[in-house]
Structure formats: structure tokens, C-alpha cells
ChimeraX commands (.cxc) that place a marker at each C-alpha (Angstrom):
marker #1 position 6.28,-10.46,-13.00 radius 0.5
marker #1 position 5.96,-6.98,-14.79 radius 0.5
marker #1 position 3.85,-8.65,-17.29 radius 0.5
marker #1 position 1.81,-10.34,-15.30 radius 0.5
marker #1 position 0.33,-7.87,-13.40 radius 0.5
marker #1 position 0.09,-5.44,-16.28 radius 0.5
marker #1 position -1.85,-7.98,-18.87 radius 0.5
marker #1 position -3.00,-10.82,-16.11 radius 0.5
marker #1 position -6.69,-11.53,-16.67 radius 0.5
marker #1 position -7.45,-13.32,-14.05 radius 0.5
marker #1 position -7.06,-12.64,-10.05 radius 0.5
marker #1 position -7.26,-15.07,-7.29 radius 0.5
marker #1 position -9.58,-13.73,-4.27 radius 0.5
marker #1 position -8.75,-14.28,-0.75 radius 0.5
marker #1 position -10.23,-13.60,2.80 radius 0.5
marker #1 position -11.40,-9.75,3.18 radius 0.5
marker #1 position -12.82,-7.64,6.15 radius 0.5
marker #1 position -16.36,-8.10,5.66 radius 0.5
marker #1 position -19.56,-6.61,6.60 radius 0.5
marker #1 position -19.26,-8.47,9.95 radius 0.5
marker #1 position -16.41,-5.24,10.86 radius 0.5
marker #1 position -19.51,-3.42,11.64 radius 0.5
marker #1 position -20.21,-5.42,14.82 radius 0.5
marker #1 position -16.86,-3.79,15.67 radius 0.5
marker #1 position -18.74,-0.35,16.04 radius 0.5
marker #1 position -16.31,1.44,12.72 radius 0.5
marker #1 position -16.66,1.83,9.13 radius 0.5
marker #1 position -14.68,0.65,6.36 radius 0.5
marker #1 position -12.20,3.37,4.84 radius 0.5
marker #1 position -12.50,3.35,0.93 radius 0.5
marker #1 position -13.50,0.74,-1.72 radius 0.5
marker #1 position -10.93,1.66,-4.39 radius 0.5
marker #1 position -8.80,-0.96,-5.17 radius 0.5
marker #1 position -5.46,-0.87,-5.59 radius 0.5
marker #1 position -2.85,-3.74,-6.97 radius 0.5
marker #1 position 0.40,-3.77,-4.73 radius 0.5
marker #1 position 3.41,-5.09,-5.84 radius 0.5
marker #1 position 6.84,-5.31,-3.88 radius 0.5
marker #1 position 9.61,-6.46,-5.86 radius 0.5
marker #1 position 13.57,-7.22,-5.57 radius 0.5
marker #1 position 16.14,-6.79,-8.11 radius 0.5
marker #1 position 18.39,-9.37,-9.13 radius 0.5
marker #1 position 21.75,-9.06,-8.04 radius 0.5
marker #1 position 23.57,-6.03,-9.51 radius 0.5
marker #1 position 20.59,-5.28,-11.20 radius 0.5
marker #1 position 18.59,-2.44,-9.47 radius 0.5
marker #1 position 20.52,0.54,-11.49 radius 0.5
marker #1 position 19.07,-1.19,-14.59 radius 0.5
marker #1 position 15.59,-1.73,-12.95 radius 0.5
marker #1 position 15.06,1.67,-12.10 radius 0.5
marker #1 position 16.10,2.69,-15.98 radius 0.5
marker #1 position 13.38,0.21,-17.34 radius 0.5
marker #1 position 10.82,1.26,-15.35 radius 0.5
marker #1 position 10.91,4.34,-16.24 radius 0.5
marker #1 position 11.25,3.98,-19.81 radius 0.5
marker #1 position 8.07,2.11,-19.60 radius 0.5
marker #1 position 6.16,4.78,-17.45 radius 0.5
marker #1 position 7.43,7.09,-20.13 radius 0.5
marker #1 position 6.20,5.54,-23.25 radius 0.5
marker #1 position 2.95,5.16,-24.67 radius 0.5
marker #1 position 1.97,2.23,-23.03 radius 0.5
marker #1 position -0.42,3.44,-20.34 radius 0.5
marker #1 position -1.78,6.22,-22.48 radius 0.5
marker #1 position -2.38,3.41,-24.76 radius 0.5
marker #1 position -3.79,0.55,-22.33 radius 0.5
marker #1 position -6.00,3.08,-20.73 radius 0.5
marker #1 position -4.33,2.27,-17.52 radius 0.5
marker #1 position -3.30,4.46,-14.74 radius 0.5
marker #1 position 0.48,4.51,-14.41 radius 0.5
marker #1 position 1.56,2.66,-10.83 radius 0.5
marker #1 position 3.22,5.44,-8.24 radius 0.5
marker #1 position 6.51,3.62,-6.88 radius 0.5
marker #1 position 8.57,3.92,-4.04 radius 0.5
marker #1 position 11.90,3.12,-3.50 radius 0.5
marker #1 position 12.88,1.20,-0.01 radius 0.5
marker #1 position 15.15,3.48,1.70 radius 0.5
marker #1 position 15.70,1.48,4.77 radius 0.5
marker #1 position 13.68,-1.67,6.61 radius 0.5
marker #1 position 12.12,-4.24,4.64 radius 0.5
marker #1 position 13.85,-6.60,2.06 radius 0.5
marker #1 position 11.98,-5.00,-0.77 radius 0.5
marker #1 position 13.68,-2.96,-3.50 radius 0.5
marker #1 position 10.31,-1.14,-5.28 radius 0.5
marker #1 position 6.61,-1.07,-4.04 radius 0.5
marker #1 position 4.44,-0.58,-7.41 radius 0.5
marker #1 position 1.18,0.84,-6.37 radius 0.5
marker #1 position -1.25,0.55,-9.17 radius 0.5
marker #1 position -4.90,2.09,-9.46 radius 0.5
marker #1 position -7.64,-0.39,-10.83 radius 0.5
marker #1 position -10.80,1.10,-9.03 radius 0.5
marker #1 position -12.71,-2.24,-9.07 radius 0.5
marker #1 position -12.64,-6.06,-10.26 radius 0.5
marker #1 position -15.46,-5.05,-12.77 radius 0.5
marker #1 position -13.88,-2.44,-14.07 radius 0.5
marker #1 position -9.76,-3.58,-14.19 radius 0.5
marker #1 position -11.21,-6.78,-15.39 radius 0.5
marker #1 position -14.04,-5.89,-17.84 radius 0.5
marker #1 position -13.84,-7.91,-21.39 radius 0.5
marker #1 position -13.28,-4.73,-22.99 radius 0.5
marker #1 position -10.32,-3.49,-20.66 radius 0.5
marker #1 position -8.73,-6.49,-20.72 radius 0.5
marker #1 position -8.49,-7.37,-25.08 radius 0.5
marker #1 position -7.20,-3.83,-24.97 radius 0.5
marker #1 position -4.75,-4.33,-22.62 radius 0.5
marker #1 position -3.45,-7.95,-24.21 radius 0.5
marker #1 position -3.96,-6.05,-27.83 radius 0.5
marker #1 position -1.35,-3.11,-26.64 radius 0.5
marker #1 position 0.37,-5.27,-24.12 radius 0.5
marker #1 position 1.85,-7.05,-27.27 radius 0.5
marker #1 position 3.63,-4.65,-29.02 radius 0.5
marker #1 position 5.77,-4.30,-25.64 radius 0.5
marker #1 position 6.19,-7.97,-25.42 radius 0.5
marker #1 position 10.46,-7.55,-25.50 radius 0.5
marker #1 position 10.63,-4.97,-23.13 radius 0.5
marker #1 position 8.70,-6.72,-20.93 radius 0.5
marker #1 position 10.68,-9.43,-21.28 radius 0.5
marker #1 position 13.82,-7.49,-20.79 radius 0.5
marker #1 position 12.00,-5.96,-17.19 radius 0.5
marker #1 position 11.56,-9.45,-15.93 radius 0.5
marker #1 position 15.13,-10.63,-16.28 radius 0.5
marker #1 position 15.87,-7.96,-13.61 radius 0.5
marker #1 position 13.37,-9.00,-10.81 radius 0.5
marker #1 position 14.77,-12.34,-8.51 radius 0.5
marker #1 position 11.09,-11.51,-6.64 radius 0.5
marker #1 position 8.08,-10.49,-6.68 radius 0.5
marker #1 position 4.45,-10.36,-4.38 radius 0.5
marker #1 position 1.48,-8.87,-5.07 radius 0.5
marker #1 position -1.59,-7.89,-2.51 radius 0.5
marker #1 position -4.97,-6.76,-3.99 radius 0.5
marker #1 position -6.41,-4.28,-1.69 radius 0.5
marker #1 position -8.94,-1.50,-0.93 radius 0.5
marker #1 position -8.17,2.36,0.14 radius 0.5
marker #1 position -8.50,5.40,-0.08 radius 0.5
marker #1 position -10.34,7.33,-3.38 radius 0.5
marker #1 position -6.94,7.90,-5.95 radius 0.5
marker #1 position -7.94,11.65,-5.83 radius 0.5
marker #1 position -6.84,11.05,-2.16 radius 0.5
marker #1 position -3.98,9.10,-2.31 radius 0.5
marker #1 position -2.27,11.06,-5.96 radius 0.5
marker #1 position -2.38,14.29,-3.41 radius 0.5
marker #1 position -0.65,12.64,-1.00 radius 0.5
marker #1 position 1.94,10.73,-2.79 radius 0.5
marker #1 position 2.42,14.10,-4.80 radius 0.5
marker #1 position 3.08,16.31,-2.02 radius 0.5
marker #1 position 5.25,14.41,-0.21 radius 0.5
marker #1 position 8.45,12.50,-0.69 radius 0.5
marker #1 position 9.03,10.02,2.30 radius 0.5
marker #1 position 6.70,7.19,2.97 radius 0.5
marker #1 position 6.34,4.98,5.65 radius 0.5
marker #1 position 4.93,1.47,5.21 radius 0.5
marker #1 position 3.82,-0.54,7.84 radius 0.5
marker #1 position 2.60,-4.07,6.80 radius 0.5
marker #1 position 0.53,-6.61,9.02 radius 0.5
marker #1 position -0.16,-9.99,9.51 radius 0.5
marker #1 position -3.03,-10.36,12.04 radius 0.5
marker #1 position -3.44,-13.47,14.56 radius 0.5
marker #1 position -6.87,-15.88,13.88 radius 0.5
marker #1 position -10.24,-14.10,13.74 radius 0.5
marker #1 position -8.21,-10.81,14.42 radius 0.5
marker #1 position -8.50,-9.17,11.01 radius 0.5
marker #1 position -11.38,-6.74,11.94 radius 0.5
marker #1 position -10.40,-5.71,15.23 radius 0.5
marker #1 position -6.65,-5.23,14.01 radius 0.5
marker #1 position -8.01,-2.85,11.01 radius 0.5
marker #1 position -10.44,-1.08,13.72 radius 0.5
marker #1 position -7.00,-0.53,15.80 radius 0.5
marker #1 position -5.18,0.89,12.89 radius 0.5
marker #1 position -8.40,3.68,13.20 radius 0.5
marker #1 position -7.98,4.16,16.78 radius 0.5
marker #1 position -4.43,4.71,16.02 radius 0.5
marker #1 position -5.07,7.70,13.79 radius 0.5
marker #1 position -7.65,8.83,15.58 radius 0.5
marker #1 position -5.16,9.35,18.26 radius 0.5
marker #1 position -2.10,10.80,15.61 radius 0.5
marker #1 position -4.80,13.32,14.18 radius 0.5
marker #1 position -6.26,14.23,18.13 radius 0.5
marker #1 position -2.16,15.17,19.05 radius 0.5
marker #1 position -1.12,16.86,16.26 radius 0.5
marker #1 position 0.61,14.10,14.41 radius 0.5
marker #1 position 0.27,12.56,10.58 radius 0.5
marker #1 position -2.36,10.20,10.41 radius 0.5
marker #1 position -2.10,7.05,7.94 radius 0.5
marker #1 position -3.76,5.70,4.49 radius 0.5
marker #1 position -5.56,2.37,5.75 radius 0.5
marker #1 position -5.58,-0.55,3.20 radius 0.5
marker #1 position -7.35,-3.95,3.87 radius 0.5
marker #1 position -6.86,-6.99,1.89 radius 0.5
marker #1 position -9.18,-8.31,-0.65 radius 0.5
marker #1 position -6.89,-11.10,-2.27 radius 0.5
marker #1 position -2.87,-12.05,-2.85 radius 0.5
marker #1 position -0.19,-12.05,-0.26 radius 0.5
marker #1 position -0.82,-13.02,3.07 radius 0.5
marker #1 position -0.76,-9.14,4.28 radius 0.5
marker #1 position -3.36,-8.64,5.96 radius 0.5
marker #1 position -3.57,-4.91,6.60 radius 0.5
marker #1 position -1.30,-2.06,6.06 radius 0.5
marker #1 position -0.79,1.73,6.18 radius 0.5
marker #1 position 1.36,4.25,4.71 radius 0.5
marker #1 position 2.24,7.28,6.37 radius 0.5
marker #1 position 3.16,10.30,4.21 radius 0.5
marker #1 position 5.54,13.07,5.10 radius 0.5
marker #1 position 7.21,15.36,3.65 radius 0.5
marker #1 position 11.12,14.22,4.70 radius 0.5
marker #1 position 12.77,12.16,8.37 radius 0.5
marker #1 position 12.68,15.77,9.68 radius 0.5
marker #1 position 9.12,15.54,9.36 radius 0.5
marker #1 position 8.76,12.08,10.47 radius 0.5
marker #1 position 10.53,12.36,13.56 radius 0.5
marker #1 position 8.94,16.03,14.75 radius 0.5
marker #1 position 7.64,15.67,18.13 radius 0.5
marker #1 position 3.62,15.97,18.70 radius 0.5
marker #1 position 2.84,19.24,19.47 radius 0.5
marker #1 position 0.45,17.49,22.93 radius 0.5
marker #1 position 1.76,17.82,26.18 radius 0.5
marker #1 position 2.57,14.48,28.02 radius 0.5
marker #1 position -1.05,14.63,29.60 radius 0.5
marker #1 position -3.01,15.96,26.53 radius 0.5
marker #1 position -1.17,12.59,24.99 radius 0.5
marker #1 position -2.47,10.43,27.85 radius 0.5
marker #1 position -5.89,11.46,27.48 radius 0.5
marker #1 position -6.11,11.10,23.65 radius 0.5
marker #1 position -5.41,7.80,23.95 radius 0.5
marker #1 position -8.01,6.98,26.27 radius 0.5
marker #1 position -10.46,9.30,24.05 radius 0.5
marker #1 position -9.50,6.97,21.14 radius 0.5
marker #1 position -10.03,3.53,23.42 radius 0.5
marker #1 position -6.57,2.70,24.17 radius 0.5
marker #1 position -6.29,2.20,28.15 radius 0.5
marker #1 position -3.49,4.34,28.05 radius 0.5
marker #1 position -0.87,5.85,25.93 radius 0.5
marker #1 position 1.27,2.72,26.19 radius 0.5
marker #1 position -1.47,0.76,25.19 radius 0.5
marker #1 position -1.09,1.92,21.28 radius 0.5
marker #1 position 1.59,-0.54,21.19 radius 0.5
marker #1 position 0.89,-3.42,23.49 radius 0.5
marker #1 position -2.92,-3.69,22.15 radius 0.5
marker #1 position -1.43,-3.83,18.48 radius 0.5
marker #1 position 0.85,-6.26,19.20 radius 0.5
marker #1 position -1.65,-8.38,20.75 radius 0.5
marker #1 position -3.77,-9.01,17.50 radius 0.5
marker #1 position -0.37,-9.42,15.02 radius 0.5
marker #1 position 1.38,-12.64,13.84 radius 0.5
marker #1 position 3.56,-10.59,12.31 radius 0.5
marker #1 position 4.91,-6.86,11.44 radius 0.5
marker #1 position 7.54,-5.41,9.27 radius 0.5
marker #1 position 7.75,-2.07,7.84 radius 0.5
marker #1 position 9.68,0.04,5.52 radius 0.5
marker #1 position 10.81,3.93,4.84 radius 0.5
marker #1 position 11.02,4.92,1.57 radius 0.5
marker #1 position 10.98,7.48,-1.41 radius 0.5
marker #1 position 9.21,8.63,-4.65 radius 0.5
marker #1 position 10.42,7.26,-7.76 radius 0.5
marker #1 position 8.96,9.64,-10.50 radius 0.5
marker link #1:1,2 radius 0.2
marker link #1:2,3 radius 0.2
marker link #1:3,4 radius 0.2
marker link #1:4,5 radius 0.2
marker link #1:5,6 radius 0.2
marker link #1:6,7 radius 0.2
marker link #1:7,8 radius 0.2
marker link #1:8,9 radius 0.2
marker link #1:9,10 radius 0.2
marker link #1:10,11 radius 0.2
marker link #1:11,12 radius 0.2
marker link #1:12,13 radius 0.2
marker link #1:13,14 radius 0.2
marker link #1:14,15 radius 0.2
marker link #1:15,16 radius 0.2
marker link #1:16,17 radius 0.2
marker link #1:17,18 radius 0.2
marker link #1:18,19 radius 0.2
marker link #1:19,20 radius 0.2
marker link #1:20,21 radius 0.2
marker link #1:21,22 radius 0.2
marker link #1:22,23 radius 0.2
marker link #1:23,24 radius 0.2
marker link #1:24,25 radius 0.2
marker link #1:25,26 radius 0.2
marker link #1:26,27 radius 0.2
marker link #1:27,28 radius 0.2
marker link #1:28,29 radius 0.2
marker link #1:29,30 radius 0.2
marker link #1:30,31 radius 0.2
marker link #1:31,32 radius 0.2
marker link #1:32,33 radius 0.2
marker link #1:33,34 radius 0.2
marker link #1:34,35 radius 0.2
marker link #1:35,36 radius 0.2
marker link #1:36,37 radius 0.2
marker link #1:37,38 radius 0.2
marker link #1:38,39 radius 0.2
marker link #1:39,40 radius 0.2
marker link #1:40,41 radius 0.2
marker link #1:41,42 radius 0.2
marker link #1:42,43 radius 0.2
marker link #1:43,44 radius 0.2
marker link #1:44,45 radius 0.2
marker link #1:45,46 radius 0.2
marker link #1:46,47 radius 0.2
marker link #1:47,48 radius 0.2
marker link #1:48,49 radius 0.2
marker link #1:49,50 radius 0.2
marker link #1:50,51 radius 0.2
marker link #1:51,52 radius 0.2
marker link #1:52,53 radius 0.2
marker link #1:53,54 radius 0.2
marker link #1:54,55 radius 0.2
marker link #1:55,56 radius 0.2
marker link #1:56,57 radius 0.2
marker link #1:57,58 radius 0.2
marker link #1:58,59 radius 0.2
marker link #1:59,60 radius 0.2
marker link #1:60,61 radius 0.2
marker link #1:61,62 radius 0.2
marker link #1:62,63 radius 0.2
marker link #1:63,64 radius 0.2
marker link #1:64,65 radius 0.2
marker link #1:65,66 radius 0.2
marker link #1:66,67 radius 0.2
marker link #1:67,68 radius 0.2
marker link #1:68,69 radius 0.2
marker link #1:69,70 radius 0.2
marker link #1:70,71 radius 0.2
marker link #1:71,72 radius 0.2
marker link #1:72,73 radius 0.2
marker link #1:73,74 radius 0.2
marker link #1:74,75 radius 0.2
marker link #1:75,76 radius 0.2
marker link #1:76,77 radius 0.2
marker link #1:77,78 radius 0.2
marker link #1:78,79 radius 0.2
marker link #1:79,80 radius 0.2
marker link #1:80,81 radius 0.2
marker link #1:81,82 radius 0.2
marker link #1:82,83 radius 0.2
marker link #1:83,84 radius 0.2
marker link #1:84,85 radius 0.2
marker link #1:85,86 radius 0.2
marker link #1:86,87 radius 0.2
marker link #1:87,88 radius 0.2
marker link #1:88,89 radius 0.2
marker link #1:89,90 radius 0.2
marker link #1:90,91 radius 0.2
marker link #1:91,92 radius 0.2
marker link #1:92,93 radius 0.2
marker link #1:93,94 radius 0.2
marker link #1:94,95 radius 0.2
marker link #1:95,96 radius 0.2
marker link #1:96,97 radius 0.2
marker link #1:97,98 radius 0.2
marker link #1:98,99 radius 0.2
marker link #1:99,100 radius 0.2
marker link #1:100,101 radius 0.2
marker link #1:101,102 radius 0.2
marker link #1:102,103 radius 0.2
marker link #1:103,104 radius 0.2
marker link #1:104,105 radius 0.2
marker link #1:105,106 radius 0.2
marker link #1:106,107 radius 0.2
marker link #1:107,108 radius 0.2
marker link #1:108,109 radius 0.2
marker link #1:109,110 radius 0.2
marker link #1:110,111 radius 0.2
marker link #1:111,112 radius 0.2
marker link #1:112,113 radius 0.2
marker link #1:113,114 radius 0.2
marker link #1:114,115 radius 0.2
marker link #1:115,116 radius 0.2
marker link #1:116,117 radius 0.2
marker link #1:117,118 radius 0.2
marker link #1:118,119 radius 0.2
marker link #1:119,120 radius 0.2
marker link #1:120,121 radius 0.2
marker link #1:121,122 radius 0.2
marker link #1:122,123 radius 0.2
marker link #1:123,124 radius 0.2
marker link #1:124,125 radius 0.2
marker link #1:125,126 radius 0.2
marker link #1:126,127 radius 0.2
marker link #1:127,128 radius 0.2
marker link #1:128,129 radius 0.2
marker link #1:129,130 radius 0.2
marker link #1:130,131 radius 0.2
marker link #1:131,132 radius 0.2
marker link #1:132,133 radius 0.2
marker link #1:133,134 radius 0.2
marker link #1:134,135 radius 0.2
marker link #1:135,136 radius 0.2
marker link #1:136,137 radius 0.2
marker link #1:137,138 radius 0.2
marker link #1:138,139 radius 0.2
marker link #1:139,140 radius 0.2
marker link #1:140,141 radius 0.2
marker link #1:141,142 radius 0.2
marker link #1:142,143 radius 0.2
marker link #1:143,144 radius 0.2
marker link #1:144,145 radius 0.2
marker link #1:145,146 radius 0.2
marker link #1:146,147 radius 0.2
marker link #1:147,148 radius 0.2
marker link #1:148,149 radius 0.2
marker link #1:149,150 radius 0.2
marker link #1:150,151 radius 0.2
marker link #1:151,152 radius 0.2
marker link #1:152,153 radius 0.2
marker link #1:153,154 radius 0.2
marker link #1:154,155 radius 0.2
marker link #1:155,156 radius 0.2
marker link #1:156,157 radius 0.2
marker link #1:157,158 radius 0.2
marker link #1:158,159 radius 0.2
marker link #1:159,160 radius 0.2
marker link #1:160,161 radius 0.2
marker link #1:161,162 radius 0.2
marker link #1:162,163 radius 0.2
marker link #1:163,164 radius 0.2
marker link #1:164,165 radius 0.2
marker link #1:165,166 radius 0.2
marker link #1:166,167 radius 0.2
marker link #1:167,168 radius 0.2
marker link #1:168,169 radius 0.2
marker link #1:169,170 radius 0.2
marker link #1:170,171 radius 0.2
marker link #1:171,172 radius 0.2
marker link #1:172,173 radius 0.2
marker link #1:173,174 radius 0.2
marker link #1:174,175 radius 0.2
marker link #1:175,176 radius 0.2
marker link #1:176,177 radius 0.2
marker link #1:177,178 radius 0.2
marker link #1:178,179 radius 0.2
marker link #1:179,180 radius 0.2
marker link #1:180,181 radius 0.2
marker link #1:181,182 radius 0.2
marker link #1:182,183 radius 0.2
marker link #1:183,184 radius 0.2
marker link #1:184,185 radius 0.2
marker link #1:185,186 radius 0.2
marker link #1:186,187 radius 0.2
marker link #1:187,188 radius 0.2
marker link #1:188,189 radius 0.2
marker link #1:189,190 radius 0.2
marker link #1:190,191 radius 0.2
marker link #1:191,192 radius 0.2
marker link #1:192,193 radius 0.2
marker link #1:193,194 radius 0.2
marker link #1:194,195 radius 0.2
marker link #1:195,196 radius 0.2
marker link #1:196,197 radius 0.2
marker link #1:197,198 radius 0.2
marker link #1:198,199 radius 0.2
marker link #1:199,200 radius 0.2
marker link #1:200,201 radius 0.2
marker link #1:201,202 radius 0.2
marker link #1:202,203 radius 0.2
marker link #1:203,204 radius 0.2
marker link #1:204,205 radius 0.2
marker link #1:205,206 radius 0.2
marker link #1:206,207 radius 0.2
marker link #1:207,208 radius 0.2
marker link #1:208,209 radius 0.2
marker link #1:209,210 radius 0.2
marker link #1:210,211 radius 0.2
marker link #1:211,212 radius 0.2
marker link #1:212,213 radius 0.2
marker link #1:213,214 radius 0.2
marker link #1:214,215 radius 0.2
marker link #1:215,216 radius 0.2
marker link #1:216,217 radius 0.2
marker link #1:217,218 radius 0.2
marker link #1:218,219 radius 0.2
marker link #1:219,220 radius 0.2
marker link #1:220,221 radius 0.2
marker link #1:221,222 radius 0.2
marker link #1:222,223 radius 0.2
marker link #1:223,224 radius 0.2
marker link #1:224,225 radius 0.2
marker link #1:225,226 radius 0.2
marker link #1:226,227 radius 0.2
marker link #1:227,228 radius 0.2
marker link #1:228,229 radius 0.2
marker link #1:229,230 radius 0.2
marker link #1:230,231 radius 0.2
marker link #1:231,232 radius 0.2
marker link #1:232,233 radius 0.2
marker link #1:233,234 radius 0.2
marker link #1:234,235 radius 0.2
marker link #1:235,236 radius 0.2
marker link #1:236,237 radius 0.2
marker link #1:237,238 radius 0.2
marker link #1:238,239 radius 0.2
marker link #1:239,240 radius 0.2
marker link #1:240,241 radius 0.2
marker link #1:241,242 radius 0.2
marker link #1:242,243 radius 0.2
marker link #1:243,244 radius 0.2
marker link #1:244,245 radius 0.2
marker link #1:245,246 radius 0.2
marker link #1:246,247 radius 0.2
marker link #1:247,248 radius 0.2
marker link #1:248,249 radius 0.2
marker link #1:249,250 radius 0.2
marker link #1:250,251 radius 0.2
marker link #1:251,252 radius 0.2
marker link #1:252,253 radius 0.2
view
């Protein structure tokens, strides 16, 4: 799985937010692509995981490839996922050019073994092509902080644009109390994800601080961001989800 997504020429393209999300009165956060990749260990084999990739991230291959290293995380508690690989490719064109990609397979070969040797340690593995934030943006964040919280969603039919536009109302009511707001990511091929968000903190302590808003100044930020009401945050979310799971968890450097 390592390999693939390292050297893999090719990507298959799936249903994205379009330009139709304007009708929903919001704009689209970020056009940098990113290539996400959640993966468990074999049995008994995380320890050794861990080890590999970090003898890759340490060795030449990315200075090599010309390839921005992936930032992982480490699930700490929720999902079933052992690692989230986060990898920076900016665009199709660019991740994808003819020139990019005979480097990559030229270098990629030389490491054929240890790739090799990575995949015999991964029983799964899903990846989710999507857009965010600019990686100036979302290196400081993933820098400065060392708990992450990642929220992944599956939205009902034809509710793709209005779920992403509630993820913004969402923030706009975290940022209008006080609170952390998240990264927004939208899906532009891969797993069947169609929207998620990270929220970075610095630890649980940090995570679980209450808003600094009174009880009413809460109330009315919700209603200033479109929710009805405060409860609304979560009843209006879960009305445009087939599904939601979500996971804490930590840098791996």
C-alpha cells in the first residue's frame, strides 16, 4: 500500500463539491490537495510499523523524489485506524506531471525492498484524495500542536454541499465563542468520505477547556451562524450524514 501511493501514476476521480456549492451562498476553503491515507497494522505488527516508517521519512528518499514527506498521526482513541498519512501533492498536474512521476518510479526503485518490507506490516489500507487548506497553513498547525481530532463524514444523497457549508457554520460558531475552529477538507476522489475536519490542539486539556461565552452569548452565536439554536449544531448535522466516525490522535515525528 506504501508503494502505491508513493510511486502510483495513476488516480481514480470521484464525485467533488462543485461550483454548484455557490448556490449555497459560501465559498470553497482551499484547492491544495492532499493524499490521505489511514492504515492498520497487521497483528503484532504496529511496533515494527512505526520503526519503518520512520526509517523511510529519514532517508533520502523524499529529498530524492522531490516529494514532501507525509505528516502522520497516530490513533489514540476512536476509529479502527492505526496511522493517518497525510501527504502534500498541491495538484493532479503537478503530483502527476511526466516529469514528477519517471523521477519518482526512477528513485522509487532503489527502495523497492524496503518497501516491500513496509507492506508486509499493513492488513489495511484507504486512501481519500482531497482539497484543504494551503500546506503553509496546515505545517503550522500540525507543528504547533500535538493532539488532533478527526472527524470523518459520509453525507446522505445530494447533501454533499450543504453538509460542507455546515461544517463552516460550525466554525463560524467555534471561532464567534472562543473555541478552536477546524481544517475543512472535501473530497475530490478515493474513499467514500465525503468530508472531514481536523481539529488541532495543543493536548485533552486543551480539547476539553470550556468556551469562554456565557450560556446566552452561546445561544446567540449559533443563531448568528444559522443554526436555529445552539442545539441545532448537532441535530442539523446529523440530518445531512449517512454516517460519522471520528478519531483523537497524536504526532508521529
Amino acid at each position: 500500500m506504501w508503494l502505491r501511493f508513493l510511486i502510483m501514476a495513476a488516480a481514480l476521480f470521484g464525485t467533488a463539491i462543485t461550483a454548484s456549492a455557490h448556490d449555497q451562498n459560501y465559498e470553497l476553503e482551499g484547492d491544495y490537495l492532499y493524499r490521505v491515507t489511514t492504515l492498520r497494522a497487521e497483528a503484532g505488527s504496529f511496533e515494527e510499523l512505526l520503526n519503518w516508517f520512520s526509517d523511510i521519512k529519514t532517508s533520502d528518499y523524499f529529498k530524492d523524489s522531490g516529494d514532501h514527506a507525509p505528516f502522520i498521526m497516530r490513533h489514540s482513541q476512536g476509529d479502527q485506524w492505526d496511522l493517518i498519512l497525510i501527504l502534500p501533492m498541491e495538484s493532479w498536474e503537478v503530483f502527476y506531471s511526466g516529469e514528477a512521476s519517471k523521477k519518482r518510479k526512477a528513485i522509487g526503485k532503489g527502495y523497492a525492498d524496503r518497501f516491500t518490507q513496509g507492506l508486509s506490516k499493513v492488513a489495511f489500507a484507504e486512501e481519500l484524495y482531497a482539497y484543504g487548506p494551503d500546506l503553509k497553513d496546515f505545517k503550522t498547525a500540525y507543528n504547533e500542536n500535538g493532539l488532533y481530532h478527526i472527524e470523518m463524514f459520509h453525507a446522505a444523497a445530494g447533501k454533499t454541499a450543504e453538509l460542507y457549508k455546515q461544517r463552516q457554520m460550525e466554525n463560524e460558531y467555534l471561532s464567534s465563542t472562543g473555541q478552536i475552529a477546524n481544517m475543512i477538507f472535501r473530497r475530490a476522489g478515493g474513499s467514500d468520505v465525503d468530508v472531514f475536519t481536523i481539529g488541532f490542539h495543543k493536548d485533552f486539556k486543551s480539547f476539553t477547556a470550556d468556551a469562554p461565552a456565557t450560556p446566552a452569548e452561546k445561544e446567540q452565536a449559533a443563531k448568528d451562524a444559522g443554526f436555529k439554536d445552539r442545539a441545532d449544531l448537532s441535530f442539523y448535522l446529523r440530518s445531512l450524514l449517512n454516517g460519522h466516525h471520528d478519531t483523537f490522535a497524536t504526532k508521529v515525528d
